[in-house]
VOZA-127241 format. One line per 3 residues: number of its first residue (from 1); their letters; for each residue x, y, z of C-alpha. Coordinates in steps of 0.1 Angstrom, whole numbers, padded with zeros to 4 digits. Layout:
NUM> a> X,Y,Z; ...
# end
This chain:
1> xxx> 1040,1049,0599; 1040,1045,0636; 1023,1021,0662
4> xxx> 1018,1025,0699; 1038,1012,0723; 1027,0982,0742
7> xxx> 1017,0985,0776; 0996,0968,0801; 0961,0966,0792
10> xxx> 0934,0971,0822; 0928,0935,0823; 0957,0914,0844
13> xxx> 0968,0880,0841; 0979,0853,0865; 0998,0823,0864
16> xxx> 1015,0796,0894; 1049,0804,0904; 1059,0772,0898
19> xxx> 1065,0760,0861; 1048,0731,0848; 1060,0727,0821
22> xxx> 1100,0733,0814; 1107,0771,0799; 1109,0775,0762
25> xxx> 1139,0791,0749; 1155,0815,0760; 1146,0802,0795
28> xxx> 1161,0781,0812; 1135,0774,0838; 1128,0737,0847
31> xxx> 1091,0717,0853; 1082,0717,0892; 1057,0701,0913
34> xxx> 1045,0705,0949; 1053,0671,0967; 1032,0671,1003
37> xxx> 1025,0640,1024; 1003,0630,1052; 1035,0613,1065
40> xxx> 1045,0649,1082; 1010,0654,1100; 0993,0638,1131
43> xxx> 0980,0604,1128; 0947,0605,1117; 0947,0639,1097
46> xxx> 0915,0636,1074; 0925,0666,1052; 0958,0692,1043
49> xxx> 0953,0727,1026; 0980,0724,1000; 0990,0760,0992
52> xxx> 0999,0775,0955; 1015,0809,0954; 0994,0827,0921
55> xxx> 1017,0857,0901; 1000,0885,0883; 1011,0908,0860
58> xxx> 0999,0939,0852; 0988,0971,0872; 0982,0970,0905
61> xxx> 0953,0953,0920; 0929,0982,0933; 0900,0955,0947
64> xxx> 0903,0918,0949; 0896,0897,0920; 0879,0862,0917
67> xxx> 0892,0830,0893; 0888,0792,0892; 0906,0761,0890
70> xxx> 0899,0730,0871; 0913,0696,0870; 0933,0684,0840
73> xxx> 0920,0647,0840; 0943,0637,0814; 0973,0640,0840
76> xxx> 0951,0634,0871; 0958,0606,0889; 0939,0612,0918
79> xxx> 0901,0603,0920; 0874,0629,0927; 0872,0622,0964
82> xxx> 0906,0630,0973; 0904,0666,0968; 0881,0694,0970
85> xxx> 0878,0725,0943; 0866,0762,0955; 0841,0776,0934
88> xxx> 0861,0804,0935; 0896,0814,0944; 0907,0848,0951
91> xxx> 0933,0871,0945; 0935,0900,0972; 0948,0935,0959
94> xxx> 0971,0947,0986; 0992,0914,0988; 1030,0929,0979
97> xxx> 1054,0927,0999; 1080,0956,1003; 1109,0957,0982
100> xxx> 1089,0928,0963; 1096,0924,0925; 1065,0904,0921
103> xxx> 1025,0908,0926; 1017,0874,0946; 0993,0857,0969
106> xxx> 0987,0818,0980; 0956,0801,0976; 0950,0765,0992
109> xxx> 0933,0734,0981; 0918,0706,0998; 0930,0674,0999
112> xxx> 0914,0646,1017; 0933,0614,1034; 0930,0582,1011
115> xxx> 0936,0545,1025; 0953,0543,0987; 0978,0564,0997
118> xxx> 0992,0535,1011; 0991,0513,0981; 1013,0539,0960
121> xxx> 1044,0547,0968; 1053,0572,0942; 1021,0589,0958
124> xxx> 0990,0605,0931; 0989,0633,0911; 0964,0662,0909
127> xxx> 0972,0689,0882; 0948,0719,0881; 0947,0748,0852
130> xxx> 0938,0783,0863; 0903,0793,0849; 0904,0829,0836
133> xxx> 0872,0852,0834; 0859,0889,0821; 0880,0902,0848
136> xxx> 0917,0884,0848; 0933,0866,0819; 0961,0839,0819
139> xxx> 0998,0846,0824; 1026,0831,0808; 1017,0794,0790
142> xxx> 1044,0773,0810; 1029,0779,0843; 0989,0781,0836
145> xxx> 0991,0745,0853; 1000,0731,0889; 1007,0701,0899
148> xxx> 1002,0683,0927; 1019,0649,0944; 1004,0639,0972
151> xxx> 1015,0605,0992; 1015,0592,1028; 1052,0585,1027
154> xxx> 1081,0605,1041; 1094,0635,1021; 1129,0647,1033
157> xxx> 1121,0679,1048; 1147,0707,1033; 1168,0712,1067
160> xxx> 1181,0679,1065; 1212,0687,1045; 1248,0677,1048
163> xxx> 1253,0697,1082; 1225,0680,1103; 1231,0648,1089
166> xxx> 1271,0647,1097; 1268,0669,1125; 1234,0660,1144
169> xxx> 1208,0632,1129; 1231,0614,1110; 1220,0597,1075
172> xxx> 1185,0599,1065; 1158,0578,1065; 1124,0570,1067
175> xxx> 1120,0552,1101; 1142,0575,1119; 1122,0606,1106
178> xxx> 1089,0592,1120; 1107,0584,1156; 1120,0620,1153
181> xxx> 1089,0632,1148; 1070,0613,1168; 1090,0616,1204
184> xxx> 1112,0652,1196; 1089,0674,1174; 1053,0663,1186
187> xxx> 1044,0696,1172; 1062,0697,1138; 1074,0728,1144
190> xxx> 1113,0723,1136; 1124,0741,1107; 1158,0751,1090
193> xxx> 1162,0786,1108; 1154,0765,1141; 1184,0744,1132
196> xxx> 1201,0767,1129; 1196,0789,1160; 1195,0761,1181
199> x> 1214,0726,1172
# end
């Protein structure tokens, strides 16, 4: 007897970078969420594009292909007039990078400013499911899902590690973030390589 060799079919698939769910064995790939506040934005910011970086696998994209999004209300937290869905989402051919092991590109979605936010500190949850179509299918299981924590309080930017906080800022915290924001960055535009360049 003999069988054919597997190989990618015509139609792609696409999946979030990020898992949302923990890997089955044998990976060892843990759950992840994308954590963005209002706290890091002007005062009185009506709306942030949250962006989600989309894999495919497959061939090579030779024209741009379309999918949606849908809201998984069983892990939702958020209510309907916090956010705002595309129709449509798109996936451009041409989007890899050189030297790049993957096939990627970022989509955004819309989330609006809440006076809840305020009432809950651990922030609200949207989680959205890729939609597949004729022309794209879905990617690996663990990552068909995104989700999405949104709050108005301060997130720790990334940069803050044990260097700036012995050598420059000191420990973190909340108040002090929003003062350094507010009379040294007005333009949020200090970021780890800036730290590092230029202490």
């Amino acid at each position: 007897d003999k069988a054919d060799v597997k190989i990618f079919r015509d139609k792609p698939e696409i999946y979030f970078e990020k898992f949302y769910l923990d890997a089955t064995y044998p990976g060892v790939e843990t759950k992840d969420s994308t954590e963005v506040s209002f706290f890091s934005y002007p005062e009185g910011t009506a709306f942030i594009q949250v962006p989600l970086v989309v894999n495919l696998s497959g061939r090579l994209l030779t024209r741009d292909l379309s999918f949606g999004l849908k809201v998984v209300p069983e892990a939702t937290t958020a209510n309907a007039d916090e956010y705002e869905l595309e129709d449509k989402y798109i996936f451009r051919a041409g989007t890899v990078a050189e030297n790049s092991k993957q096939i990627q590109d970022t989509i955004y979605v819309k989330i609006n400013y809440s006076s809840r936010l305020d009432q809950e500190p651990e922030g609200i949850a949207l989680v959205l499911e890729l939609v597949p179509n004729e022309e794209v299918g879905l990617g690996q299981l663990e990552r068909r899902a995104a989700k999405i924590i949104v709050s108005s309080q301060a997130i720790p930017p990334e940069w803050w590690n044990d260097e700036v906080t012995n050598e420059l800022l000191g420990p973190y915290s909340q108040t002090k973030y929003k003062l350094f924001l507010k009379e040294i960055d007005t333009t949020a535009k200090l970021n780890g390589t800036l730290i590092k360049e230029k202490p």
